[in-house]
C-alpha positions as a printed NumPy array, in Angstrom:
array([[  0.   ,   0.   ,   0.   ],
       [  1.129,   3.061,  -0.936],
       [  0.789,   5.862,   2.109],
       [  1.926,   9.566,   1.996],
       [  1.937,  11.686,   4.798],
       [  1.026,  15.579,   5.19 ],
       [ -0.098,  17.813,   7.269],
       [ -3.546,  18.762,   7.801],
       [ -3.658,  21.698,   5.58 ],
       [ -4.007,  19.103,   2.739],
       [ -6.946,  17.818,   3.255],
       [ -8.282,  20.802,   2.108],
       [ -9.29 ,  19.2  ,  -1.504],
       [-10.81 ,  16.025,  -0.846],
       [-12.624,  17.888,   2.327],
       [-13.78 ,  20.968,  -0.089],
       [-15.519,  18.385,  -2.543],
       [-17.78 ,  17.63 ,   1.187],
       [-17.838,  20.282,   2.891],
       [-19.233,  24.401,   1.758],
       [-16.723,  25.987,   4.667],
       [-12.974,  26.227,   4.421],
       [-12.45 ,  23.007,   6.561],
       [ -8.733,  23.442,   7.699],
       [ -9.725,  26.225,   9.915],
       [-12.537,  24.643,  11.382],
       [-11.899,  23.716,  15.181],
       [-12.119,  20.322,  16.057],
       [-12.323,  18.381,  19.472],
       [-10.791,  14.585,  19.074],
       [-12.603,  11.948,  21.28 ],
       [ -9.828,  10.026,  21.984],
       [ -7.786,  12.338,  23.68 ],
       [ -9.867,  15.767,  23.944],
       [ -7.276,  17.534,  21.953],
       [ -9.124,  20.791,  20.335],
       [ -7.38 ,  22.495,  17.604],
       [ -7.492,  23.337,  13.7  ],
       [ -8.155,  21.004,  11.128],
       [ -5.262,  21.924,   9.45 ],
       [ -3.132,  20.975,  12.236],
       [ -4.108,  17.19 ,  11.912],
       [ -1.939,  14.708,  10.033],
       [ -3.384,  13.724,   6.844],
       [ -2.655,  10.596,   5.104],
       [ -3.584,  10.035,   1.833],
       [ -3.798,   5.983,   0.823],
       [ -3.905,   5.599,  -2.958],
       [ -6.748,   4.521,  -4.196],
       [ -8.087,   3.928,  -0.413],
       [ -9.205,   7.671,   0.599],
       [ -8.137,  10.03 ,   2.969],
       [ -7.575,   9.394,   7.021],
       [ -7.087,  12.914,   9.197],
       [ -5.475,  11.623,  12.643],
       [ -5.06 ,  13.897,  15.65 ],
       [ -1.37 ,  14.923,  16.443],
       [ -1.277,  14.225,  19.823],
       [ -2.779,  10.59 ,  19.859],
       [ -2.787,   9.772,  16.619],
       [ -6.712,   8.489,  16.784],
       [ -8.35 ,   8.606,  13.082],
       [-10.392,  11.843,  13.302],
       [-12.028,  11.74 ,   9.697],
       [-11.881,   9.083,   7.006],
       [-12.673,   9.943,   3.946],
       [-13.314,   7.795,   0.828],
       [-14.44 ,   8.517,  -2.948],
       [-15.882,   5.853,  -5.007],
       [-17.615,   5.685,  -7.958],
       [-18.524,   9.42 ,  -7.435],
       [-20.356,   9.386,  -4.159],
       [-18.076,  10.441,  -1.128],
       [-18.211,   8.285,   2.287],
       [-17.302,  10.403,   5.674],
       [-16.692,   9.032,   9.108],
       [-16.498,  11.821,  11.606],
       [-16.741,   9.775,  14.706],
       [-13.162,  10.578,  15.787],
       [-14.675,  14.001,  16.45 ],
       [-16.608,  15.313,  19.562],
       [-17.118,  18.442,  16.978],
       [-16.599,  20.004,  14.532],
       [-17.014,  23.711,  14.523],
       [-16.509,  26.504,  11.613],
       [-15.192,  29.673,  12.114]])
């Protein structure tokens, strides 16, 4: 499997195709550790042709997985408490 890692910041295609808000400077609360920060402080890593995972620095819990297929997008936000814009 071919893995690439990056910081958050670079999640902001995949997560602009989802979401109408610039996502990287939402604020975000992870429910593994409590850690609330920016988006775009998150690891991304990108899995080819797998999707998208968005861990949280500090315990490296899977915050958002994202996956395209077939043109329809599949999000899993339960590594979140919240997610807030703004």
């Amino acid at each position: 499997m071919d893995e690439l890692r990056l910081d958050g910041n670079a999640a902001a295609g995949p997560l602009g195709e989802v979401f109408s808000f610039e996502v990287t400077t939402a604020e975000y609360a992870c429910r593994g550790c409590g850690r609330a920060g920016k988006l775009g402080e998150a690891m991304v890593y990108e899995v080819r042709d797998l999707g998208t995972i968005i861990r949280c620095p500090d315990c490296d819990s899977a915050l958002i997985r994202l996956a395209h297929n077939r043109g329809r997008y599949l999000v899993d936000l339960g590594g979140m408490s919240y997610l807030m814009t703004g």
